[in-house]
C-alpha positions in Angstrom: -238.7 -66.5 -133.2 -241.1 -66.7 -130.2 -244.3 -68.7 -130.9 -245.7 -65.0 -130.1 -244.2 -63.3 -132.7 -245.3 -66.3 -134.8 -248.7 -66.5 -134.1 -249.1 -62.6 -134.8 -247.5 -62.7 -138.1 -249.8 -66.1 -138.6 -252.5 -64.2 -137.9 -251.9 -60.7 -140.1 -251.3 -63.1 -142.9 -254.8 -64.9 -142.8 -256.6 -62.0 -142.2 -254.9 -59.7 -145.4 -255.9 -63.5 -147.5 -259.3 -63.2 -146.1 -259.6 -59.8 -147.3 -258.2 -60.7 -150.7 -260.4 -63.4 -151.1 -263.7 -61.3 -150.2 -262.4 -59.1 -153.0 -262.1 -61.2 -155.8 -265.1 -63.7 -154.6 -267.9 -61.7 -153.0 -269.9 -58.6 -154.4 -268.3 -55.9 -151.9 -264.9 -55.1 -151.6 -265.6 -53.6 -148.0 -265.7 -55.8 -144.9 -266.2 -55.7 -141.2 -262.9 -56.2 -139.4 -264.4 -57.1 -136.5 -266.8 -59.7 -138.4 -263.3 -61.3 -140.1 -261.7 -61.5 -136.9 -264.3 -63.5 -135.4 -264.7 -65.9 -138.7 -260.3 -66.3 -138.1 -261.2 -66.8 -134.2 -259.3 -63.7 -133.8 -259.8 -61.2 -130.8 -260.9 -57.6 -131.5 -258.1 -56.2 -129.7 -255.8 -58.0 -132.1 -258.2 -57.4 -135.2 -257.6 -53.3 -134.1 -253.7 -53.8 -134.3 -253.9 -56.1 -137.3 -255.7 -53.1 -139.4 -253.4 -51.0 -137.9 -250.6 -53.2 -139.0 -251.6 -53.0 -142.5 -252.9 -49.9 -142.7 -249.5 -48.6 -141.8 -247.8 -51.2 -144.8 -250.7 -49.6 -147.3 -252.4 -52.9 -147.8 -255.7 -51.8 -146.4 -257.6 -49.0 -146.0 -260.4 -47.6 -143.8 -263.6 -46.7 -144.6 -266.3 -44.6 -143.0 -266.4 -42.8 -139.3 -267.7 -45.4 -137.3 -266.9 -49.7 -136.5 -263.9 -50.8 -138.5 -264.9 -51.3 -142.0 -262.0 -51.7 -144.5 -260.9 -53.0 -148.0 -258.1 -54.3 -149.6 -255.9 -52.0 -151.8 -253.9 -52.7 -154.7 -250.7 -52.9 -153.0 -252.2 -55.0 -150.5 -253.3 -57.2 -153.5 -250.3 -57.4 -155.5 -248.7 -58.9 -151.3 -250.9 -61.6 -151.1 -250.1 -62.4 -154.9 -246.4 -61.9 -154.4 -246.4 -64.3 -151.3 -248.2 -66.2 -153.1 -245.9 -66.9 -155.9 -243.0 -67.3 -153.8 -244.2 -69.8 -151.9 -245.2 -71.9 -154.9 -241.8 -71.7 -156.6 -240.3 -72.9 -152.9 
């Protein structure tokens, strides 16, 4: 696999976590994909085809007309858990 391919994959992984972990830790389930990517060191461009990326798999979805404001869904959840727990019973 190309160290691009890597890095991408790399990167929608640590930003669906982030998102989990804003859900279960902080007050609001909704957060600024824009502010995330820049807290991951992550470009807006890729930030916009991130979302897009797992908007498209159901694990996020958008909220509102304007910016880029999302939250985690169930399904996108029960990923994070699943991967999770696979990669503790490796």
């Amino acid at each position: 696999m190309s160290d691009e391919i890597r890095r991408r994959r790399e990167n929608r992984r640590r930003f669906l976590e982030h998102l989990y972990r804003c859900s279960e830790e902080q007050s609001t389930e909704y957060q600024d994909a824009y502010e995330v990517a820049e807290e991951l060191e992550i470009s807006r461009q890729d930030a916009e085809r991130i979302v897009r990326y797992l908007e498209d798999h159901g694990y996020v979805s958008k909220t509102g007309r304007t910016g880029l404001v999302l939250r985690i869904t169930a399904h996108g959840i029960d990923h994070v858990e699943a991967q999770a727990t696979e990669t503790e019973e490796d």
